[in-house]
Structures are given as structure tokens and as C-alpha cells.
C-alpha positions as CSV (number, residue, x, y, z in Angstrom):
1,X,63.6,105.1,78.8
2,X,61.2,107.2,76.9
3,X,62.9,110.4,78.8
4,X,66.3,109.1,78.0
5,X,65.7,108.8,74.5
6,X,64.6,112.6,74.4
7,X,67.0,113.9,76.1
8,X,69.2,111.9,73.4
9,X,67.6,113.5,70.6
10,X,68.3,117.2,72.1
11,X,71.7,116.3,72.7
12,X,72.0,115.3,69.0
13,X,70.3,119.0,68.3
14,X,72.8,120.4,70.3
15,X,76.2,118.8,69.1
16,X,78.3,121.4,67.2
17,X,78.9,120.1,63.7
18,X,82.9,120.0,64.2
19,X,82.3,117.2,66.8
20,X,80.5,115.0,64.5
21,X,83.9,115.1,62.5
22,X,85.6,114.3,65.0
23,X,84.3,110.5,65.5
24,X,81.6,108.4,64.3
25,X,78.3,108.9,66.5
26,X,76.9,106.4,67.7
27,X,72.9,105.7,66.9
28,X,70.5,107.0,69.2
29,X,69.5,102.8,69.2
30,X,73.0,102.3,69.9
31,X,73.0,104.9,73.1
32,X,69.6,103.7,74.2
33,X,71.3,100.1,75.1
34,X,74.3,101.5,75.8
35,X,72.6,103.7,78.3
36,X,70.1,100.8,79.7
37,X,73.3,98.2,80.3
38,X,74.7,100.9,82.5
39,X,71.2,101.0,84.5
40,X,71.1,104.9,83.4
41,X,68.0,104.9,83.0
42,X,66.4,103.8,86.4
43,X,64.1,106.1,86.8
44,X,64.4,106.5,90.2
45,X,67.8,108.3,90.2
46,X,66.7,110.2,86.9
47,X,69.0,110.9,84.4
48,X,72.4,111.7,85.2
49,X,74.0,114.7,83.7
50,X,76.2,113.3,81.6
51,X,74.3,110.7,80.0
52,X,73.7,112.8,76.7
53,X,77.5,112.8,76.0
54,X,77.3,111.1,73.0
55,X,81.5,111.4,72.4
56,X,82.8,107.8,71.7
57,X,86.6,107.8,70.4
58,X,87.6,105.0,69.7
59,X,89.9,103.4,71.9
60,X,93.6,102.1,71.2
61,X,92.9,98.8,72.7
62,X,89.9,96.8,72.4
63,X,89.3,96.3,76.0
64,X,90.1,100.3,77.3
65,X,86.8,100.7,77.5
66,X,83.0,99.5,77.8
67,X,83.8,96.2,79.1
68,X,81.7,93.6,79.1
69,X,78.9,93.8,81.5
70,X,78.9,91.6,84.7
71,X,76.9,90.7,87.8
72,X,78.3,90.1,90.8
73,X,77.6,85.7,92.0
74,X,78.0,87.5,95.6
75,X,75.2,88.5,97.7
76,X,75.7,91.7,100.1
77,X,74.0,93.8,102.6
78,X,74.6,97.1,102.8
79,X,73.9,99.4,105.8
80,X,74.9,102.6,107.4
81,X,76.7,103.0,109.6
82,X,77.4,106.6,110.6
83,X,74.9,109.9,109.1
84,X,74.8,113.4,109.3
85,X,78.2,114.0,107.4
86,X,77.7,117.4,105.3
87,X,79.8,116.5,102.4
88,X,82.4,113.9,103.8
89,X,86.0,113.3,101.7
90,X,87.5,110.8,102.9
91,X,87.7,108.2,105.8
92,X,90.7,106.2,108.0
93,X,90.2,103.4,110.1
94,X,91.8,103.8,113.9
95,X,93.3,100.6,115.7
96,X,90.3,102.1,118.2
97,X,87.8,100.7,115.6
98,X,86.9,104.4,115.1
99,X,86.9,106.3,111.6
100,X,88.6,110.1,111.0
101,X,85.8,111.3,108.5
102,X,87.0,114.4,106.5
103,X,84.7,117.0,106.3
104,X,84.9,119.3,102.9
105,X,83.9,122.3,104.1
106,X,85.1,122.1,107.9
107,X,87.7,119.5,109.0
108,X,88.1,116.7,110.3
109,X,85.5,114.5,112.9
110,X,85.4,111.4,114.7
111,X,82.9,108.6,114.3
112,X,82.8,105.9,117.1
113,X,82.3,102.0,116.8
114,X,78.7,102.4,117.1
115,X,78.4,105.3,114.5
116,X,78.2,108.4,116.6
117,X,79.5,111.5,115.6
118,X,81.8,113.9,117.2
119,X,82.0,117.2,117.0
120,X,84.7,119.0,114.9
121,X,88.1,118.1,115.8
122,X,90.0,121.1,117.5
123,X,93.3,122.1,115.8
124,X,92.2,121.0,112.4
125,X,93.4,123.1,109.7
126,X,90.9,126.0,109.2
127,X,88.9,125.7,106.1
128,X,87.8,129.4,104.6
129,X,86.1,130.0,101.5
130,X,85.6,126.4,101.3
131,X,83.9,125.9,97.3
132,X,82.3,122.7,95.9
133,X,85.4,121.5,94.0
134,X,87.8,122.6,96.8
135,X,88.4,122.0,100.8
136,X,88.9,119.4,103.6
137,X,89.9,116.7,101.1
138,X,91.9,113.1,102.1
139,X,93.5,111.9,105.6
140,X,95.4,108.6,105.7
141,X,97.0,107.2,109.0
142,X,100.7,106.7,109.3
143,X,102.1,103.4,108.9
144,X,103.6,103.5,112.7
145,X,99.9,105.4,113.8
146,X,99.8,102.8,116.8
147,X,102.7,103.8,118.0
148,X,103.8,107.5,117.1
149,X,99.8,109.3,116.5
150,X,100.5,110.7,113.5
151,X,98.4,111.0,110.5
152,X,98.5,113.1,107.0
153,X,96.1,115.9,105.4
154,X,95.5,117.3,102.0
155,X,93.9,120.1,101.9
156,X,92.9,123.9,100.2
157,X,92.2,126.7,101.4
158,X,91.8,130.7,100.6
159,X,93.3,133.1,103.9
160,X,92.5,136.3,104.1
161,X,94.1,138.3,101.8
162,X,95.7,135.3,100.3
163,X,95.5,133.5,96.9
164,X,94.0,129.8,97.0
165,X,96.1,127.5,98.7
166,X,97.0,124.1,99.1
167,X,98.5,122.3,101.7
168,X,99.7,118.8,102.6
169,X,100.5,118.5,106.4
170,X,101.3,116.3,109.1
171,X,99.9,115.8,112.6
172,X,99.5,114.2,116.1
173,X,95.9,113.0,117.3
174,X,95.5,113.3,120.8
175,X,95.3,110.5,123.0
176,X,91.6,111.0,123.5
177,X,90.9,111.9,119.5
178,X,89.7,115.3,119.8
179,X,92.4,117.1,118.9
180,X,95.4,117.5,116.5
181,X,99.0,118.7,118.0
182,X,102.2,118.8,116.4
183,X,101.1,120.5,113.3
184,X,103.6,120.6,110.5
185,X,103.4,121.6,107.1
186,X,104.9,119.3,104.2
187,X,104.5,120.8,101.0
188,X,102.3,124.2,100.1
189,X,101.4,126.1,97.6
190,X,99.0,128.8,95.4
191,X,97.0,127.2,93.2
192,X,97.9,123.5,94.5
193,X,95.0,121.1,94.6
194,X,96.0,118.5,96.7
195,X,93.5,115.8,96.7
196,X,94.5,112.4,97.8
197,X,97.5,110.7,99.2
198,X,99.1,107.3,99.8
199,X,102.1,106.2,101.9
200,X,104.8,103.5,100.5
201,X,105.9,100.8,102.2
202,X,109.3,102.7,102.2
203,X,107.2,105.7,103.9
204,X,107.6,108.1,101.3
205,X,104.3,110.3,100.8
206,X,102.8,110.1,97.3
207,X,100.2,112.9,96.7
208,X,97.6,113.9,93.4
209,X,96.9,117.2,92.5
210,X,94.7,118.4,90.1
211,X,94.5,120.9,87.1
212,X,91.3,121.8,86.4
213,X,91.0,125.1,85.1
214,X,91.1,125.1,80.6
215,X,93.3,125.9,79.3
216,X,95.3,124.0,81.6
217,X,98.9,125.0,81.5
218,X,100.1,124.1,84.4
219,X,99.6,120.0,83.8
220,X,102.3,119.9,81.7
221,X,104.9,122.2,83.2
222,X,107.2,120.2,85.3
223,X,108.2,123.4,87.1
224,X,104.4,123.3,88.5
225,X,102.6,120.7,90.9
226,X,99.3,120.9,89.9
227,X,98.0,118.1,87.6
228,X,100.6,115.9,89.1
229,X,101.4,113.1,91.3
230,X,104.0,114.2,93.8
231,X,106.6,112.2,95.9
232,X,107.6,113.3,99.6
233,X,109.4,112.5,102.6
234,X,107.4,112.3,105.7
235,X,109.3,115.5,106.5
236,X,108.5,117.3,103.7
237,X,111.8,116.6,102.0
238,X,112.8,115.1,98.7
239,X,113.3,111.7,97.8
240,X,116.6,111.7,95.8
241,X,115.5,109.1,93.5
242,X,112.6,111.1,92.4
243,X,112.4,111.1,88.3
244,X,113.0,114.9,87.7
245,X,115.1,115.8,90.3
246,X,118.1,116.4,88.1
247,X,116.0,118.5,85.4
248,X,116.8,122.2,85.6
249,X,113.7,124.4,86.9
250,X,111.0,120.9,87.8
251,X,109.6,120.5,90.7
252,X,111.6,118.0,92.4
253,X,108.5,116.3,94.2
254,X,106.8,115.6,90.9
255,X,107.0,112.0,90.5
256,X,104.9,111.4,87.2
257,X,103.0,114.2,85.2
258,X,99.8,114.7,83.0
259,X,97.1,114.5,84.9
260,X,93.8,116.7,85.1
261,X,91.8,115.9,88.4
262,X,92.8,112.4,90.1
263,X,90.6,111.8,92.9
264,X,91.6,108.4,94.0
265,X,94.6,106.5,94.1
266,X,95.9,103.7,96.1
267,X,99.0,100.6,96.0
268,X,98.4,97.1,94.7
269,X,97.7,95.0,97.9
270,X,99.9,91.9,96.3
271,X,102.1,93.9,93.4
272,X,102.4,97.4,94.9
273,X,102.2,98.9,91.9
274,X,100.5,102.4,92.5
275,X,97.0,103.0,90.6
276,X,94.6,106.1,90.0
277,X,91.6,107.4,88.4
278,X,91.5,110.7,87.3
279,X,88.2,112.7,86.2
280,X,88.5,114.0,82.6
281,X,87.0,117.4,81.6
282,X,83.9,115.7,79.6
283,X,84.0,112.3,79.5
284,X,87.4,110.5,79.0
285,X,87.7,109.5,82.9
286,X,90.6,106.9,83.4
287,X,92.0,104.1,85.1
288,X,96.2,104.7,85.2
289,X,99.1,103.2,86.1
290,X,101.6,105.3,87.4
291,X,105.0,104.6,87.2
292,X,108.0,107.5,87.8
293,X,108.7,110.0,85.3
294,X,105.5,108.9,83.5
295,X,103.6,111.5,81.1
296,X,99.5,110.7,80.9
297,X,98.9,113.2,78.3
298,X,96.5,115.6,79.7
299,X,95.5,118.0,77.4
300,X,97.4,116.6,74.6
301,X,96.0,113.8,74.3
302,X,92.2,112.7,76.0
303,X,89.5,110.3,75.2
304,X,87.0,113.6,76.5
305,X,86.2,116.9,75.7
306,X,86.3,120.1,77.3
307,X,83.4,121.2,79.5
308,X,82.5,123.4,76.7
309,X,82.2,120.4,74.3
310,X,85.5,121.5,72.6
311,X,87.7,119.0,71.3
312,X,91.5,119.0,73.1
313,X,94.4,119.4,71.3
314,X,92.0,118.7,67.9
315,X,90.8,114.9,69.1
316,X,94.2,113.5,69.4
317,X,93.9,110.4,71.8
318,X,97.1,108.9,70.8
319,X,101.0,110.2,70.7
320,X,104.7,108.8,71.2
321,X,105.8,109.1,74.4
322,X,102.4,109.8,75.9
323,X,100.8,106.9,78.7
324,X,97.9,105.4,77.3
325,X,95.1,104.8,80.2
326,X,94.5,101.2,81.2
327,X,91.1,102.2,80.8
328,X,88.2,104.7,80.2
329,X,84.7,105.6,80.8
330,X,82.3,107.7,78.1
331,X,80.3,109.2,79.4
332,X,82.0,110.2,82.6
333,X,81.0,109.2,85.8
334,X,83.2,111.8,87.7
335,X,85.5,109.0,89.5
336,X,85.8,110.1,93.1
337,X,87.4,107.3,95.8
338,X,88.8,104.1,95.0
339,X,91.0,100.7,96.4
340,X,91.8,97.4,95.1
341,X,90.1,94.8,97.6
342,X,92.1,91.6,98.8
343,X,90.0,90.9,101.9
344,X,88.7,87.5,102.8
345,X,84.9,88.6,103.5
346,X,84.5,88.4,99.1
347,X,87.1,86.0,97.6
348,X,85.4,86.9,94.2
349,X,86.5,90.1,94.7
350,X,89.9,89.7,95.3
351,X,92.3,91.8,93.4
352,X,89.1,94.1,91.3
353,X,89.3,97.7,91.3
354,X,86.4,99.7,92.8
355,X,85.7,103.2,92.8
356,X,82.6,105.3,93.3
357,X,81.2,107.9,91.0
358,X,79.6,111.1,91.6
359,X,77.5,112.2,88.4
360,X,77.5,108.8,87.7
361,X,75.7,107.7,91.4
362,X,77.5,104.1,91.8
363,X,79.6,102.3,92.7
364,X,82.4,100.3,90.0
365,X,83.7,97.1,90.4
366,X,86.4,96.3,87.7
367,X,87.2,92.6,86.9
368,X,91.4,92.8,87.0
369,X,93.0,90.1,85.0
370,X,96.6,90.1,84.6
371,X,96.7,94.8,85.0
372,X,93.4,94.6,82.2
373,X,89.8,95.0,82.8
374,X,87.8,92.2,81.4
375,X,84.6,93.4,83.1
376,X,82.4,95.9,84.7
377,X,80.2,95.7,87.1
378,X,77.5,99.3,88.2
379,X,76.7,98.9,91.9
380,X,74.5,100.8,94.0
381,X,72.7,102.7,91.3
382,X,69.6,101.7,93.4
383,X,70.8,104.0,96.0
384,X,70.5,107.2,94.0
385,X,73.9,108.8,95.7
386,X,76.7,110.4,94.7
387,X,79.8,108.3,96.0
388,X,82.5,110.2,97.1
389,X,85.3,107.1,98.2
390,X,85.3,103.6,99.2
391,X,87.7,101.9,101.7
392,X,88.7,98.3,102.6
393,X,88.2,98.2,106.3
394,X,90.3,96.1,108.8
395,X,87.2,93.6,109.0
396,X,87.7,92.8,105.3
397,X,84.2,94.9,104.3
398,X,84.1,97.8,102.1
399,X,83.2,101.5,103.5
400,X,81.3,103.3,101.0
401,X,81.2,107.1,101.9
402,X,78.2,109.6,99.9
403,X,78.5,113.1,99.0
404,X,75.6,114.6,100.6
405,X,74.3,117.5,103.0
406,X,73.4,114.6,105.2
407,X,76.3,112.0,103.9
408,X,76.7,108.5,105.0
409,X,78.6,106.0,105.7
410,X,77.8,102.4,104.4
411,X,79.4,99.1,105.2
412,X,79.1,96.6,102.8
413,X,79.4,92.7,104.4
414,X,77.8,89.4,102.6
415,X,74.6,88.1,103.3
């Protein structure tokens, strides 16, 4: 704590004078507890980077943010189950009991029931000039997988000679899961950043992208599809009762707009409604609700900061016509991966929210009451990882996946 409370103090040095008009500060006493209820200051982990962001707008609604702090009644284990994944992205379940584990800066590989991995898988899109923030990102299964093989990518990528690209495409896996055939593009683009997708229960394709470059001015161009979320066919076409599909010069696949860097989105197992978090410059992250022809706001209105500490559009967290998030996190935890859990294995858990974080080293577990958070729960801070996604298995257990040279895969089951 002593180390948190100076790093505190510098950040207080630090902080340009227009940001102090911007909102009250909170005290460093204030910070201190706020710091310790979020088990920031374990030692053992050290101190995250963003734990000096001492930015607190204040919220709309009372319970957008800092929920009340809970502890989970349910005992777990956790163990891994599969190592040695340099950077991992994303995981699928196969009927096999396998897992498709997407590889950032490679592909795409296969881990076996007992936690073996494969080498790469041939016929995978090629990754070149992977970076940190770009590469090998999601892969979801079709609905019909059992039957017809095919699965989905999202991907970026630089070719030679070529601007950065990204790329959502669909593919066959082989009978004998080392290969992909029937390679078909969807949707491409320069500059798209394609990072997760979900499939409807009609089989349409909805996809995030991201916008992450200041002074972002793409997000809000409905012409562009970066900083969106986009709605496809399975062939790449356009559904006709997409939003902005009549507006001269959009994007006809952009479904709902606004939106900075989503990393994880996925459908209400009981309501379908589709959900997302989305990473913030600078504190700000969010919990959202999407619904079609949506605006969240992004840059003109934020809870955050730019990463150069600059206010966005003056501070302004509020305006007519603009989504409000359901909720938000200050300071960030750089949201990664996330699901809503309705297995049997955790009937307390039934119907929460829980997402990793990468800065932030945890897993969240939001209490969900009626589409509001009326608690937060920090799991995993023990583990001193940066959590890239979490997935609801077909056993009912959650599959935590970490960002690391030598990433892992954890299941957690009760004890």
C-alpha cells in the first residue's frame, strides 16, 4: 500500500491543471480504499498501470459505475488445462471435445481433450507484420459446425506492399482438424480492425471493429467500419433490414456505431439481446447494449481520457441522442473477452456478466439484475495474468484464456 500511495502522489504531481477543472479529484484517502477494494494493491501482481488514473466523472446513473463490492458464496478450483500458447485470442469448443485456440501472431491451433497442442493449422490465413494491438484475433464455430465444418475468422494483417488490412472470413476444417479448405472471404478492408464476432440465431454474422488511433474520425463516419459493430450474411452479403442501409454513402453492414475498441461481445443466453465491452482510450471502459442504429458516443462523449490525458470533446459524458453505457470502469482495466454464464455447474452465477481484463489482471463477474449491475466482483487477481477471454464450455465451466508468451488455458469447475 505504501508503494500505491506514492505512486498516487506523483500522479497527483503529474496531472495537468485543466484536468482538475474538469471534475472533482478524489482524495488520495479516497483512492487508497478505492484502490485496496479492487485488491490493486496485492503486492504480488504490483501495481497495475493504470491505477494512478485518478479521472472520476461522475456518472449519469448512480449505479454506472463502482458497484458495490461482492464475494462470491461459491467455491472453485481452477486449473489449466492446455500451456505454451504465445499470446492466444480466442477459443471454440469442437463437438470433438477439442478447442480451436487463436494464435495472435500466427493462426490458428488445435488443443486436444487432454490439453495437447498441435501444431499450427495449415491453410490458416497468414499473419505478417503481426503488432501487439493487431493479428490472429476471434474464431467462432458455425451454428450447423456438426454438420457442414465451417467456422468464422477475424482477423488483420499488413501484405507486402499493402496497407493494414482486415479481414473477416469463412472456412471448412478438415475432417482430421489440421487444416482449413474452402476459404472465403466475407468482408475486407484497409484499416479494418476486426476483433470479435458473434452469430444470431437467424445466422446473420455480427462483427466489432475498433478505432483506436486519436483523433479518431473514422468512429463516427457511417461511411467507414471501423469503430463499429457490423451485420453480415454468412455469405458476405447484406442483411436488408440493416439500420443504415437506406442512408446515402454508409456502410450498409454497420449495424450500430460509436464505438472505440470492443473486445468482447456476445447474445443473452435467455433474452438474446446482444452485449459488449469496449476499451476506452484512458479509463472510461464500458459495458453496452447494442441495439440497431444505435450511436455510443465515442469521442463525443466518454467517461475517459485520451492516452495523452487530454480530455475528449472538452469532458462531455452526456448528449441527446448519444447511448449512455450500462456501465463503466475508472481506472480501466483494458476489457478483453467476455460471456454471460447460464450453466448449471454455478447457479449463483446464472445470468452475471464476466469478462477478463488485461492491465487490470482479473477476471469480472458483474451481478445482472433486471440489464443493471448491482455488484462487482475481482477474480483471479491472485494469478497475476493478463486475461485475454473467457468462454462458457459445453460442460457448464468457464474457460479463462491469458495473454502471455507462454499463455494458458484455465478451466474453472466448483470445488
Amino acid at each position: 500500500m505504501k508503494r500505491l500511495l506514492l505512486a498516487l502522489a506523483a500522479g497527483a504531481v503529474l496531472a495537468p491543471a485543466a484536468l482538475a477543472q474538469a471534475a472533482p479529484k478524489p482524495t488520495p484517502e479516497q483512492l487508497a480504499r478505492t484502490y485496496e477494494e479492487d485488491e490493486l494493491s496485492l503486492e504480488k501482481c504490483g501495481v497495475p498501470r493504470n491505477a494512478a488514473d485518478d479521472y472520476r466523472p461522475t456518472p449519469l446513473l448512480p449505479d454506472q459505475t463502482r458497484a458495490p463490492r461482492i464475494k462470491s458464496t461459491q467455491d472453485y478450483n481452477v486449473d489449466v488445462v492446455a500451456s505454451g500458447l504465445p499470446n492466444a485470442w480466442a477459443l471454440a469448443f469442437l463437438p470433438s471435445g477439442e478447442m480451436l485456440v487463436t494464435i495472435r501472431g500466427e493462426g490458428l491451433r488445435l488443443i486436444s481433450a487432454d490439453g495437447k497442442t498441435s501444431n499450427p493449422v495449415a491453410g490458416t490465413p497468414a499473419i505478417k507484420n503481426a503488432i501487439r494491438l493487431f493479428g490472429m484475433h476471434d474464431v467462432i464455430l458455425d451454428r450447423d459446425f456438426a454438420s457442414n465444418r465451417t467456422l468464422y475468422l477475424a482477423y488483420v494483417t499488413t501484405p507486402e506492399g499493402k496497407p493494414m488490412t482486415g479481414s473477416i472470413v469463412r472456412a471448412k476444417l478438415s475432417a482430421d482438424g489440421k487444416s482449413l479448405e474452402d476459404y472465403t472471404v466475407l468482408k475486407e478492408g484497409p484499416g479494418m480492425i476486426p476483433r470479435r464476432i458473434v452469430q444470431a440465431p437467424d445466422s446473420t454474422l455480427f462483427i466489432q471493429t475498433a478505432d483506436i488511433i486519436t483523433p479518431y474520425v473514422s468512429v463516427q463516419n457511417l461511411g467507414s467500419p471501423q469503430g463499429k459493430v457490423l451485420r453480415i450474411n454468412t455469405n458476405g452479403t447484406i442483411p436488408g433490414a440493416n439500420p443504415f442501409v437506406p442512408t446515402k454513402g454508409a456502410d450498409p453492414s454497420v449495424y450500430a456505431l460509436g464505438i472505440r475498441d470492443p473486445q468482447g461481445m456476445t447474445l443473452h443466453p435467455t433474452t438474446g439481446e446482444l452485449w459488449l465491452i469496449e476499451n476506452e482510450p484512458r479509463g472510461g471502459d464500458e459495458l453496452n447494449l447494442v441495439q440497431a442504429g444505435r450511436n455510443y458516443g465515442f469521442p463525443l462523449i466518454s467517461y475517459g481520457r485520451d492516452n495523452d490525458g487530454k480530455l475528449l470533446n472538452g469532458g462531455l459524458t452526456q448528449k441527446a441522442g448519444l447511448e449512455q453505457p450500462i456501465y463503466f470502469w475508472t481506472p480501466s482495466v483494458a476489457l478483453s473477452g467476455m460471456t454471460i454464464y447460464d450453466g448449471a455447474a454455478f447457479p449463483g452465477w446464472r445470468g452475471d456478466v464476466f469478462a477478463g481484463g488485461l492491465s487490470g489482471m482479473q477476471l469480472i463477474r458483474l451481478d445482472m439484475q433486471n440489464g443493471r449491475v448491482v455488484g462487482e466482483e475481482k477474480m483471479l487477481r491472485d494469478k497475476c495474468k493478463r486475461i485475454r477471454d473467457v468462454r462458457q464450455g459445453p460442460d457448464g465451466m468457464l474457460y479463462v484464456l491469458t495473454d502471455e508468451a507462454n499463455g494458458e488455458i484455465w478451466k474453472i469447475s466448483p470445488k
